[in-house]
Backbone as CSV, one residue per row, in Angstrom:
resi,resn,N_x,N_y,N_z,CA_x,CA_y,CA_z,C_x,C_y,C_z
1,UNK,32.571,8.552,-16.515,31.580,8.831,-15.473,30.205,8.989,-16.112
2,UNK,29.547,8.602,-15.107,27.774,8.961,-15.739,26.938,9.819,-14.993
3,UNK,26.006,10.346,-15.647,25.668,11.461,-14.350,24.275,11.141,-14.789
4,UNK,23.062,10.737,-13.807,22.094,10.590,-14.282,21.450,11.828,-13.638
5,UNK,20.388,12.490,-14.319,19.378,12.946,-14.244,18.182,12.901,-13.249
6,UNK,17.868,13.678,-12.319,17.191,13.324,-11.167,15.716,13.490,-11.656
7,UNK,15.550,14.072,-12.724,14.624,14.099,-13.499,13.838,12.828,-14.718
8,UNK,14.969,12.395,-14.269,14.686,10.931,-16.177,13.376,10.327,-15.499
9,UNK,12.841,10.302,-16.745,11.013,9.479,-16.810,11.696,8.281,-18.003
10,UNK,12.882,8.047,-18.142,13.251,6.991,-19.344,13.323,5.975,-18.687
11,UNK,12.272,5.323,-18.457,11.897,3.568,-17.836,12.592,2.950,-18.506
12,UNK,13.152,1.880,-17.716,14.691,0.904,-17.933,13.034,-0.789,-17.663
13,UNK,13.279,-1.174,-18.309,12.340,-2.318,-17.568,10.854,-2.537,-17.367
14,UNK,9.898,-3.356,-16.608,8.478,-3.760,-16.557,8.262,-2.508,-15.641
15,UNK,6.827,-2.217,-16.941,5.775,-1.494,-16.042,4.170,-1.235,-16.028
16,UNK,3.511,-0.776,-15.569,2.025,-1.359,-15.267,1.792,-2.247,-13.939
17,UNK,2.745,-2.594,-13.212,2.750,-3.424,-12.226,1.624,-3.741,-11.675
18,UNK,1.151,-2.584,-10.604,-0.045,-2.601,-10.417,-1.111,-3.896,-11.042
19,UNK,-1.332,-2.903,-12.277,-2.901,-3.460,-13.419,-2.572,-4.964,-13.143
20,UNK,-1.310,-5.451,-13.977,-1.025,-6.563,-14.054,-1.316,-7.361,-12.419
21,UNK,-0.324,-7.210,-11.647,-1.395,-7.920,-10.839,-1.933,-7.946,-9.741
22,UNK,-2.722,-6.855,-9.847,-4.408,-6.756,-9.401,-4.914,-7.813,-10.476
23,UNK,-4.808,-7.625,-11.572,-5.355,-9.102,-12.653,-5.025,-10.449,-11.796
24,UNK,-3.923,-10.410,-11.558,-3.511,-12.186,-10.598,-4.663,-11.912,-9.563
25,UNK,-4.457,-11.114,-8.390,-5.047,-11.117,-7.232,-6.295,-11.637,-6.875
26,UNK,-7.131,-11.019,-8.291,-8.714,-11.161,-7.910,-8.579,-12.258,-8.965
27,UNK,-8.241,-12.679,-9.639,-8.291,-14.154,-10.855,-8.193,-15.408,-9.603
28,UNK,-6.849,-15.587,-8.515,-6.609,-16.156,-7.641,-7.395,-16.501,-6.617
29,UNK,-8.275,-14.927,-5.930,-9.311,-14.730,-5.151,-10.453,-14.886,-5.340
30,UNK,-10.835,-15.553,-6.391,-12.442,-15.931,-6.409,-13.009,-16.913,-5.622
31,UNK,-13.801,-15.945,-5.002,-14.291,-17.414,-3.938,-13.859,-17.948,-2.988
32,UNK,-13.087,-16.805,-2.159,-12.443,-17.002,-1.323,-12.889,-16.154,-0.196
33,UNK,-13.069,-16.753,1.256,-13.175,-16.365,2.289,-12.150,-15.978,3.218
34,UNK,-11.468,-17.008,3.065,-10.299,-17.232,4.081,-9.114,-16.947,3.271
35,UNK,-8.380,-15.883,3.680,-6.636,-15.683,3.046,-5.941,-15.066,3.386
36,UNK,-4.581,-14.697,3.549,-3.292,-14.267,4.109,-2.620,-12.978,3.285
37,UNK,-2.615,-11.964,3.888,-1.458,-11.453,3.147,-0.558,-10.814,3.983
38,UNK,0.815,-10.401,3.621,1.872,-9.244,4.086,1.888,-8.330,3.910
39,UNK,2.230,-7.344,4.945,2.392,-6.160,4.434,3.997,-5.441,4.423
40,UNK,4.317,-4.838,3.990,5.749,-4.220,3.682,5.743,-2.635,3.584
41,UNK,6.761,-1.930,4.238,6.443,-0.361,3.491,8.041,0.211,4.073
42,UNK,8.562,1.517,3.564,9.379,2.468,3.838,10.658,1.487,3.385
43,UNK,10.868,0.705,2.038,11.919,0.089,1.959,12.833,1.181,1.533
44,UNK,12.507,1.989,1.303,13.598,3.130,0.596,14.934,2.849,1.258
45,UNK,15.735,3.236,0.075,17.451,2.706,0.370,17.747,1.633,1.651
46,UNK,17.045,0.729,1.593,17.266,-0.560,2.666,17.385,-1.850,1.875
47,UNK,18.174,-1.865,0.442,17.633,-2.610,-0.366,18.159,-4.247,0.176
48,UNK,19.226,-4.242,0.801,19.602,-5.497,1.271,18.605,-6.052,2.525
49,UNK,17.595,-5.290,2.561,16.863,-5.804,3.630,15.834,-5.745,3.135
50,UNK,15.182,-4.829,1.615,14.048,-5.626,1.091,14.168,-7.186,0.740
51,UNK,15.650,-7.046,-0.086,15.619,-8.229,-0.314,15.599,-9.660,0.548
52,UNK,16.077,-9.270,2.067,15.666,-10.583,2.468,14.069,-10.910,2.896
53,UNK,13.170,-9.166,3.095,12.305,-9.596,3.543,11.374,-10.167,2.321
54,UNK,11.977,-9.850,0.985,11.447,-11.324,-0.136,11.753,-12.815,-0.032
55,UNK,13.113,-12.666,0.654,13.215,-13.777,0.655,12.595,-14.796,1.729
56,UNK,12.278,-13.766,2.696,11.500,-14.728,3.967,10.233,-14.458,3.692
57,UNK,9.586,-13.970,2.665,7.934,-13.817,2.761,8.082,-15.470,1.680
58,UNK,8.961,-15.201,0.619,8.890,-16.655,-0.450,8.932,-17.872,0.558
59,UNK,9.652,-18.120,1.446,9.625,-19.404,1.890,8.522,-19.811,3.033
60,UNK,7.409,-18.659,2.970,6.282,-19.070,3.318,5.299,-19.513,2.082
61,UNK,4.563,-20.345,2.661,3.188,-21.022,1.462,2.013,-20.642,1.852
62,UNK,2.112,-19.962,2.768,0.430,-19.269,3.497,0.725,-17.712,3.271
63,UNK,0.627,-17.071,2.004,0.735,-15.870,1.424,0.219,-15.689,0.508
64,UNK,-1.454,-15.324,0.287,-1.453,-14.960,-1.006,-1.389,-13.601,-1.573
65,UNK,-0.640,-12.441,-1.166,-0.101,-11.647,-1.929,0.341,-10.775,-1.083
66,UNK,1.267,-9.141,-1.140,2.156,-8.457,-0.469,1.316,-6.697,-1.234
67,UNK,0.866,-6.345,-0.014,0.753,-4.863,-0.084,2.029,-3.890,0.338
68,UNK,2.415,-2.623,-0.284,3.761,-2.470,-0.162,2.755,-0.954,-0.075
69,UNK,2.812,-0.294,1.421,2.540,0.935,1.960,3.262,2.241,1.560
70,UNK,4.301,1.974,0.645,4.875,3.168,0.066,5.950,3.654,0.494
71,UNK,6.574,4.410,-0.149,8.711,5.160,0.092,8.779,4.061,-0.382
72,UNK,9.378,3.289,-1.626,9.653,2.914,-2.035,11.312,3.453,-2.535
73,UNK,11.310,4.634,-2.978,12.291,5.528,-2.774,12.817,6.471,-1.834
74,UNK,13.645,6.909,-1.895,13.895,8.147,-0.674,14.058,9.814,-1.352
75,UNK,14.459,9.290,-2.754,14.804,10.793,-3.349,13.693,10.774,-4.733
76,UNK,12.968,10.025,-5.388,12.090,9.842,-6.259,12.895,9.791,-7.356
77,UNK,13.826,9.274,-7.375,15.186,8.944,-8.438,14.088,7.451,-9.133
78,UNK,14.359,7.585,-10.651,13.925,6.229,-11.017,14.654,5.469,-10.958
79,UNK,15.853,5.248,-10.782,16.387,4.299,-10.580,16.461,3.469,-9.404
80,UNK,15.977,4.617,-8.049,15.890,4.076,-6.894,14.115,2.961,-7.390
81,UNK,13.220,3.064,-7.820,11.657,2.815,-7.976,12.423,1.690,-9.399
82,UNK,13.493,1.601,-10.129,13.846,0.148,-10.878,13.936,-0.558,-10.029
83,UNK,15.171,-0.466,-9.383,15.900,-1.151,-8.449,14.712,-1.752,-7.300
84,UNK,14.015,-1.256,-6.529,12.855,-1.561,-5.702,12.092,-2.467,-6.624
85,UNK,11.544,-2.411,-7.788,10.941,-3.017,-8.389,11.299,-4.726,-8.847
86,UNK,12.743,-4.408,-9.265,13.566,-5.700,-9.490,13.750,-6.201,-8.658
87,UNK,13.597,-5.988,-7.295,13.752,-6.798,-5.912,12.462,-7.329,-5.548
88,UNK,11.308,-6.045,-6.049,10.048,-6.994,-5.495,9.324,-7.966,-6.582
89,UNK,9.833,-7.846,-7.489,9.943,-8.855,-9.134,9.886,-10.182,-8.606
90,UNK,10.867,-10.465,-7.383,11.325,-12.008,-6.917,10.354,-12.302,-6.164
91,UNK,9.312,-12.065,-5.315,8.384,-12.596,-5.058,7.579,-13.786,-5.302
92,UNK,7.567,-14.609,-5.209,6.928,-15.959,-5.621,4.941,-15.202,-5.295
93,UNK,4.624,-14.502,-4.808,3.413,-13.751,-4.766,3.104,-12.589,-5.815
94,UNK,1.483,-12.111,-6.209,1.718,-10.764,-6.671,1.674,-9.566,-5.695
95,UNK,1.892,-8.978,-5.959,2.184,-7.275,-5.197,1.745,-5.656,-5.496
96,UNK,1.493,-5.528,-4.915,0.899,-3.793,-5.335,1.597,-2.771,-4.338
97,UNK,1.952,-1.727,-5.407,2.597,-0.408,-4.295,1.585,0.380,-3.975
98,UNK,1.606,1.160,-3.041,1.110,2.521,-2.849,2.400,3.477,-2.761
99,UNK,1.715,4.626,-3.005,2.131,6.430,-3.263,3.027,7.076,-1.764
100,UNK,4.444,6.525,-1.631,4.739,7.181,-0.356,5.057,8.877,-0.507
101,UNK,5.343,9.767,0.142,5.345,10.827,0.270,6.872,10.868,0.226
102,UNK,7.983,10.271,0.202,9.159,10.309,-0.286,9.210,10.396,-1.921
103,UNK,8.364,9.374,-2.480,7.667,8.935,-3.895,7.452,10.436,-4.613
104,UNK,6.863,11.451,-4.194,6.875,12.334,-4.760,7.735,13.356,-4.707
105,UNK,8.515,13.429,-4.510,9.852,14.104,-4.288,10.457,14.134,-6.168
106,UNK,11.020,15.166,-6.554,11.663,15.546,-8.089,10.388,15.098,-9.066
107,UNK,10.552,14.057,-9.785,9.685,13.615,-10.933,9.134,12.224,-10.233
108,UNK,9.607,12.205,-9.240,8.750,10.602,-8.380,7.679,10.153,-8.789
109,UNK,6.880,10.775,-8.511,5.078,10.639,-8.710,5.062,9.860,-10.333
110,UNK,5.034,11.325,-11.265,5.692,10.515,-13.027,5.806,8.962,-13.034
111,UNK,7.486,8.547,-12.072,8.046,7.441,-12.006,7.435,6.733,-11.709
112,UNK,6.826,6.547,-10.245,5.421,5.620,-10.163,4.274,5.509,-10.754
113,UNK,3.921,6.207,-11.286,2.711,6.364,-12.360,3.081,5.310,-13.195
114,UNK,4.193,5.344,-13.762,4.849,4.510,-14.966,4.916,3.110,-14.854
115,UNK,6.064,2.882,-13.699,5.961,1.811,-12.957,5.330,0.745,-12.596
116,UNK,4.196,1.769,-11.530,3.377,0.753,-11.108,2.056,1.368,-11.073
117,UNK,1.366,2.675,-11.415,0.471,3.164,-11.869,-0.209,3.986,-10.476
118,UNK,-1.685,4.029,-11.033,-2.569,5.275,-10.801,-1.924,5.391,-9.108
119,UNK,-2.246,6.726,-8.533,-1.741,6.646,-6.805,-3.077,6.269,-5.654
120,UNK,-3.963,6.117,-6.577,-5.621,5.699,-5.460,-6.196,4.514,-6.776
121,UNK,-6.209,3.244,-5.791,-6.612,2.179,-6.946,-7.240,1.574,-5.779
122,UNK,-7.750,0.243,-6.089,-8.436,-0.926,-5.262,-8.724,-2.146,-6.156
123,UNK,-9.184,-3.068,-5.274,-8.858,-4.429,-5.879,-9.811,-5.631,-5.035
124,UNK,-10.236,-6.489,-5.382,-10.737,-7.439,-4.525,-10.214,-8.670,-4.731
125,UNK,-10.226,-9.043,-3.455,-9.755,-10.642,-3.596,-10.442,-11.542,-2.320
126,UNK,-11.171,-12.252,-2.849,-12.504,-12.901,-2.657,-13.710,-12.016,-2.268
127,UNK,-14.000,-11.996,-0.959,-14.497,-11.167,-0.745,-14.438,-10.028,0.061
128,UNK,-13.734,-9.460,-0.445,-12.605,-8.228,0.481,-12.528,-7.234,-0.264
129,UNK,-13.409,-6.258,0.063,-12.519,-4.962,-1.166,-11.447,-4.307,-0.907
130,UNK,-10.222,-4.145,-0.895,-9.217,-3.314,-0.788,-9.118,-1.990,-1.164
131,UNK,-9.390,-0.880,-0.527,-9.040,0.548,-0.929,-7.252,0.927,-0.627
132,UNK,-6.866,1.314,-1.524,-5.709,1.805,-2.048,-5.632,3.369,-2.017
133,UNK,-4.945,4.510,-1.580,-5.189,5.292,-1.296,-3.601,6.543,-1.342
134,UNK,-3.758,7.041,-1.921,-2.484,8.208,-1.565,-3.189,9.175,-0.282
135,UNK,-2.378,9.306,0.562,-3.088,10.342,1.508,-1.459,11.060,2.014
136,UNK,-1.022,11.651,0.719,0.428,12.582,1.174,0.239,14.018,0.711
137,UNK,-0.682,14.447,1.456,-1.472,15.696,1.103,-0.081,17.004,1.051
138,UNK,0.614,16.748,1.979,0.740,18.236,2.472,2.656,18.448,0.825
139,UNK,2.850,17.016,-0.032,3.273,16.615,-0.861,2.741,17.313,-2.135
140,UNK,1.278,17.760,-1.816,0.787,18.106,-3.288,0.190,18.952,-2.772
141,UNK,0.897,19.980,-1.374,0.719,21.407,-0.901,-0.880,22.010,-1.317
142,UNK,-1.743,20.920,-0.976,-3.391,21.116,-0.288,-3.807,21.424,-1.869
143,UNK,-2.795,21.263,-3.028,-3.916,22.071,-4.016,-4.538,21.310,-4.968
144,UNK,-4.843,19.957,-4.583,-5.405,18.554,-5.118,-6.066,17.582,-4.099
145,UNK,-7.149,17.302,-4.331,-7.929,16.605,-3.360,-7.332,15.331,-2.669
146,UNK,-6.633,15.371,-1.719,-5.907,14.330,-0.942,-6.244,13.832,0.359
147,UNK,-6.510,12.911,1.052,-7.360,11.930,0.323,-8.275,12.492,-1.294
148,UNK,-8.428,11.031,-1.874,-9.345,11.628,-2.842,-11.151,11.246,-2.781
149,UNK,-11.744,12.273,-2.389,-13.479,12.113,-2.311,-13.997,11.263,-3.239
150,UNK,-13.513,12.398,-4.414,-14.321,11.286,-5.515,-14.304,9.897,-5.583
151,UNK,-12.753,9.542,-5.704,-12.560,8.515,-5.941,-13.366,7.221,-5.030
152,UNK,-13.214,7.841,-3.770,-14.108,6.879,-2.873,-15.370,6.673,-3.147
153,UNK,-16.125,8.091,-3.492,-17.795,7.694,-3.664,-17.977,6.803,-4.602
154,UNK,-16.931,7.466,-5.879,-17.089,6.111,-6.865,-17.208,4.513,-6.535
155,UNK,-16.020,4.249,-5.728,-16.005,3.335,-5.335,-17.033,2.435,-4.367
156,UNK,-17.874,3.506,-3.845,-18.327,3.476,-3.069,-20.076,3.210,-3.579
157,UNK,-19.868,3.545,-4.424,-20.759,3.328,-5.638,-21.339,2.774,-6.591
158,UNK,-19.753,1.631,-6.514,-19.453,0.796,-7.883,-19.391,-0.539,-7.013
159,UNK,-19.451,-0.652,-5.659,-19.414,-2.147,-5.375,-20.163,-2.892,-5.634
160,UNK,-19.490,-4.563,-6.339,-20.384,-5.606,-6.756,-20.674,-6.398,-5.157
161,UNK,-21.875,-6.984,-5.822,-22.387,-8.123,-4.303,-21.827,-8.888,-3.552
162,UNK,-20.555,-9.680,-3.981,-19.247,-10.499,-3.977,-18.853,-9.760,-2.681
163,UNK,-18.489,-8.336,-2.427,-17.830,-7.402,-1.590,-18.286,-7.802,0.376
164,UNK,-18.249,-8.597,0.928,-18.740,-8.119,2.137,-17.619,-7.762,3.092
165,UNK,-16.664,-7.037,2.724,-15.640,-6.418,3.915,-14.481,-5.852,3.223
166,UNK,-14.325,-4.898,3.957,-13.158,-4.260,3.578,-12.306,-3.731,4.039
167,UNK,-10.857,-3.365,3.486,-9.972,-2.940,4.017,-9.543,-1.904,3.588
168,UNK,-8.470,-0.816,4.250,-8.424,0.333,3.377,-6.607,0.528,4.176
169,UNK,-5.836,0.576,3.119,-4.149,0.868,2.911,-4.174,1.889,2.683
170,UNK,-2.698,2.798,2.812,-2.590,4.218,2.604,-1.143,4.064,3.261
171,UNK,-0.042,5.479,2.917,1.033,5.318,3.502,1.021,6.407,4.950
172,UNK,0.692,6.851,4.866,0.229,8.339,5.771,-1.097,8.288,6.426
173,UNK,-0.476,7.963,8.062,-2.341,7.913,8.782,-2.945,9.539,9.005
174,UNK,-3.994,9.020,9.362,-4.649,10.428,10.104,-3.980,10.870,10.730
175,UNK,-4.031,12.532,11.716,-3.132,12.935,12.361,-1.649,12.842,12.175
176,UNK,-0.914,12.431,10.700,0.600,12.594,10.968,0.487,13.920,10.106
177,UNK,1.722,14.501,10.106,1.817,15.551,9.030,1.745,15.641,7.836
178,UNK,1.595,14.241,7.069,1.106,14.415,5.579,0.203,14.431,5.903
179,UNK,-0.892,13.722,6.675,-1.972,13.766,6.100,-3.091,15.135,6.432
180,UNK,-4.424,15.580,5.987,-4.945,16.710,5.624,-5.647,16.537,6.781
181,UNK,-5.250,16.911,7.829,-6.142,17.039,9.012,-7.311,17.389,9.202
182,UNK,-7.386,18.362,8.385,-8.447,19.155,8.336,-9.477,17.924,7.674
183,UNK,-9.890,17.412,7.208,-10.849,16.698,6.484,-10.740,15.044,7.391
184,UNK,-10.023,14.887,8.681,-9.731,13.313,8.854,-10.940,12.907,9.413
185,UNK,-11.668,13.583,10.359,-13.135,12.761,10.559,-14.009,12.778,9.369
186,UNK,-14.063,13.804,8.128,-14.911,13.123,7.300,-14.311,12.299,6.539
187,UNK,-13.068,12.128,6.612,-11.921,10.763,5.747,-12.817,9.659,6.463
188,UNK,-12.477,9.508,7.714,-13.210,8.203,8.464,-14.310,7.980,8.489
189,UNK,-15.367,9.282,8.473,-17.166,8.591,7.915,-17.022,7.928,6.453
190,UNK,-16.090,8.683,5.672,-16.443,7.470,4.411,-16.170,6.539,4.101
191,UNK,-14.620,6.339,5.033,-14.227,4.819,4.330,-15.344,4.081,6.003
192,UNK,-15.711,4.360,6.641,-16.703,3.483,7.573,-18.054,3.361,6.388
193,UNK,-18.360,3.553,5.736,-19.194,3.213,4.855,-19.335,1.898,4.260
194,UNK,-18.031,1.538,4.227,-17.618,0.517,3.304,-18.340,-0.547,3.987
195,UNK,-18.260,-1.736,3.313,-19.173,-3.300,3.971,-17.846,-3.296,4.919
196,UNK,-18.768,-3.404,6.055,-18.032,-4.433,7.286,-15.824,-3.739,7.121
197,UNK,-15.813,-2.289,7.643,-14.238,-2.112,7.680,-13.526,-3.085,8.241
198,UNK,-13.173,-3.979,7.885,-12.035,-4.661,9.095,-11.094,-3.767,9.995
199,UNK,-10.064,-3.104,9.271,-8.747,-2.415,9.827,-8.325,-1.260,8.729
200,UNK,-7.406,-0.608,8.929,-6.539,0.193,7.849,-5.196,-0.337,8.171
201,UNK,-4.119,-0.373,7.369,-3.110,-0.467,6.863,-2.153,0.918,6.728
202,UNK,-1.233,0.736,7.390,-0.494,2.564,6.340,1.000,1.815,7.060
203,UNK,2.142,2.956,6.143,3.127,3.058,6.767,3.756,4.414,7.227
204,UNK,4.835,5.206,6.834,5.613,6.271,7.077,6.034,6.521,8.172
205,UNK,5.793,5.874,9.416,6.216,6.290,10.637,7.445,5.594,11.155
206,UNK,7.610,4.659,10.083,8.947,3.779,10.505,9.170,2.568,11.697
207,UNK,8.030,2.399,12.327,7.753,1.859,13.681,6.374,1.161,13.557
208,UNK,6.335,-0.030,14.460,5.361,-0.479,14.846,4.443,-0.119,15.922
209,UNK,3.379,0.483,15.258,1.941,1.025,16.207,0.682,0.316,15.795
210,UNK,-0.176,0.397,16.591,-1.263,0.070,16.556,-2.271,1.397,17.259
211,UNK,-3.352,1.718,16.356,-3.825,2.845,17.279,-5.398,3.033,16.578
212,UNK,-6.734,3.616,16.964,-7.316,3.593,16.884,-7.667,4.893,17.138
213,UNK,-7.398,5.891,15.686,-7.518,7.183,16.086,-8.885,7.909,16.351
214,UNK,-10.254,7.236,15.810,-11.247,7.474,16.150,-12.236,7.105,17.147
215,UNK,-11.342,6.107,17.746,-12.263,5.620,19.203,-13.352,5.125,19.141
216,UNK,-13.657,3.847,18.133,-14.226,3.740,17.224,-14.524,1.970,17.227
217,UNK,-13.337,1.796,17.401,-12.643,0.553,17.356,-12.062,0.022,15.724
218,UNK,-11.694,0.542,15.205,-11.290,0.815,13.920,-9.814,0.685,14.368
219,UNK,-8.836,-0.430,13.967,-7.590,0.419,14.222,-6.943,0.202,13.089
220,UNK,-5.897,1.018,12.785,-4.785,1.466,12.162,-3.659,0.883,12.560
221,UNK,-3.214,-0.052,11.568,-1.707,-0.943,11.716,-1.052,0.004,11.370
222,UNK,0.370,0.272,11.590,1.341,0.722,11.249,2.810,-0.192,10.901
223,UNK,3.346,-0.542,9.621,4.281,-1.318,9.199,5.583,-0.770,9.716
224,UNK,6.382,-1.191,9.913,7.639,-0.794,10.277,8.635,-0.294,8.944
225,UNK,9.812,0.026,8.759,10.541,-0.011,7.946,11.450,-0.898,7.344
226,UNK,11.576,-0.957,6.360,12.374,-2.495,5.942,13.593,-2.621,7.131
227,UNK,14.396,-1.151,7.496,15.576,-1.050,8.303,15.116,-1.939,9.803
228,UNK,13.896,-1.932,9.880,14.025,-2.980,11.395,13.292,-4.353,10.775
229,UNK,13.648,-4.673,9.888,13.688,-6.045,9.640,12.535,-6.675,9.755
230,UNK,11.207,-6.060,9.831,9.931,-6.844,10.476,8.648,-6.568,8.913
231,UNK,8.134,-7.490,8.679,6.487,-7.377,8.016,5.416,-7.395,8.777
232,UNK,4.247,-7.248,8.581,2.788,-7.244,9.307,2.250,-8.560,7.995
233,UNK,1.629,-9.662,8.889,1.147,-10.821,8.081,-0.512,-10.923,8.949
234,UNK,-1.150,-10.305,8.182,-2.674,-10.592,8.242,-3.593,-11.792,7.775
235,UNK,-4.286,-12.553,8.322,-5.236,-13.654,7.828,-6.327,-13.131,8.136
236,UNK,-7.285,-13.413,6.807,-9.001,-12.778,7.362,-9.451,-14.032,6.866
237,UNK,-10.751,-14.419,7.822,-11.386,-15.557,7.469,-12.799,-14.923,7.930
238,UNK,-13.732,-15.871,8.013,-15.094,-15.375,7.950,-15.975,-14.989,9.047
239,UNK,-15.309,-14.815,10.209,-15.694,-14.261,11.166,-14.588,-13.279,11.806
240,UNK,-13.326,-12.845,11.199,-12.868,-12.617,12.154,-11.512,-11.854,11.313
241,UNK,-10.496,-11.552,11.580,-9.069,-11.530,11.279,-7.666,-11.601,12.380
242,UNK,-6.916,-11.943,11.963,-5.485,-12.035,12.767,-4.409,-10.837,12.683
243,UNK,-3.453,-10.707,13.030,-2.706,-9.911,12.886,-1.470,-10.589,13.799
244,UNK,-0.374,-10.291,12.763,1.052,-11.119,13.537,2.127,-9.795,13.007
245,UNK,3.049,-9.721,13.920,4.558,-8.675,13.330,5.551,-10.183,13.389
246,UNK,5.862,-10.196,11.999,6.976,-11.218,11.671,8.471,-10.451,11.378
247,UNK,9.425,-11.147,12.241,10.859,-10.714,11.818,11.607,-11.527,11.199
248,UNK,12.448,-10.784,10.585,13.259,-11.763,9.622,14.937,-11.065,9.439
């Protein structure tokens, strides 16, 4: 018998995920107006149904890459965050996780760090900035800046000219119980800062919503769970964007 450790940080396999490719993404995205991506989130223990929804994002050719909204795990076991990893490995696209609030559960957080890295990153691909975002506040019990301020002004700070629109992912919307209520209208004056917001992205709710918590016209996709079989496939082009729920 083997008894693993709910604790082990002893990485079996590739990691840096992330860095690596965010390197593809924006190398791919230069100069690009017009492009497609998927979104995916809450695959935790659904692994026969991540895997087909790899297999039905591969046999599309209008994909250039897969945002993955986070729970990747359910118990923050590394082996559950290998296993997820080696499934999203098969991708004929590159891919980036975000920080679910299952994710930090035992040594989780650690595990993803390792994995697939920092929990608030961003990325551009053409001209799109992507904000990346942990917002599983009530996970790191209010005593760490969640959302993170800084990180945004930086960002917010640091944009090159290339940038005219953006998007902003996260696994946890405004108003659910991870996220820090207390701070969600000044969450939304800053990422409205950004060039031209298109939409936000998140998952954790397990269900498909659409909602627009600031009345604003800003809305907030919500991904489903791998368990109902569906992705969110976005196209942004230069006036405009799409939004489709694909099942598989």
């Amino acid at each position: 018998m083997i008894e693993y450790h709910p604790y082990d940080l002893d990485i079996d396999g590739e990691t840096g995920i992330n860095e690596k490719n965010i390197a593809i993404i924006e190398e791919t995205g230069k100069g690009r107006k017009e492009f497609a991506f998927a979104v995916i989130s809450d695959t935790q223990r659904w692994y026969d149904e991540t895997e087909d929804a790899v297999e039905a994002i591969n046999r599309r050719t209008d994909v250039d890459f897969v945002v993955h909204t986070g729970d990747l795990s359910d118990f923050g076991a590394k082996l559950e965050f290998e296993k997820q990893r080696d499934i999203l490995n098969r991708l004929n696209v590159p891919y980036v996780c975000l920080l679910g609030n299952h994710d930090c559960l035992a040594t989780g957080k650690e595990v993803f760090n390792i994995i697939f890295g920092e929990e608030d990153f961003a990325f551009t691909y053409g001209n799109t900035r992507f904000i990346c975002l942990n917002t599983n506040a009530l996970e790191f019990d209010y005593t760490d800046a969640v959302p993170d301020f800084t990180f945004l002004s930086n960002e917010l700070a640091s944009l090159t000219p290339e940038v005219e629109k953006t998007v902003v992912a996260m696994h946890a919307a405004p108003y659910s119980e991870q996220f820090n209520n207390n701070v969600a209208p000044i969450f939304h004056y800053i990422i409205d800062q950004f060039p031209k917001l298109q939409f936000c992205i998140h998952g954790h709710g397990h269900n498909i919503t659409v909602n627009d918590f600031f009345d604003d016209g800003t809305l907030y996709y919500q991904c489903p769970c791998a368990k109902k079989r569906a992705y969110l496939y976005f196209t942004i082009n230069e006036n405009d964007y799409t939004y489709e729920v694909v099942y598989y």
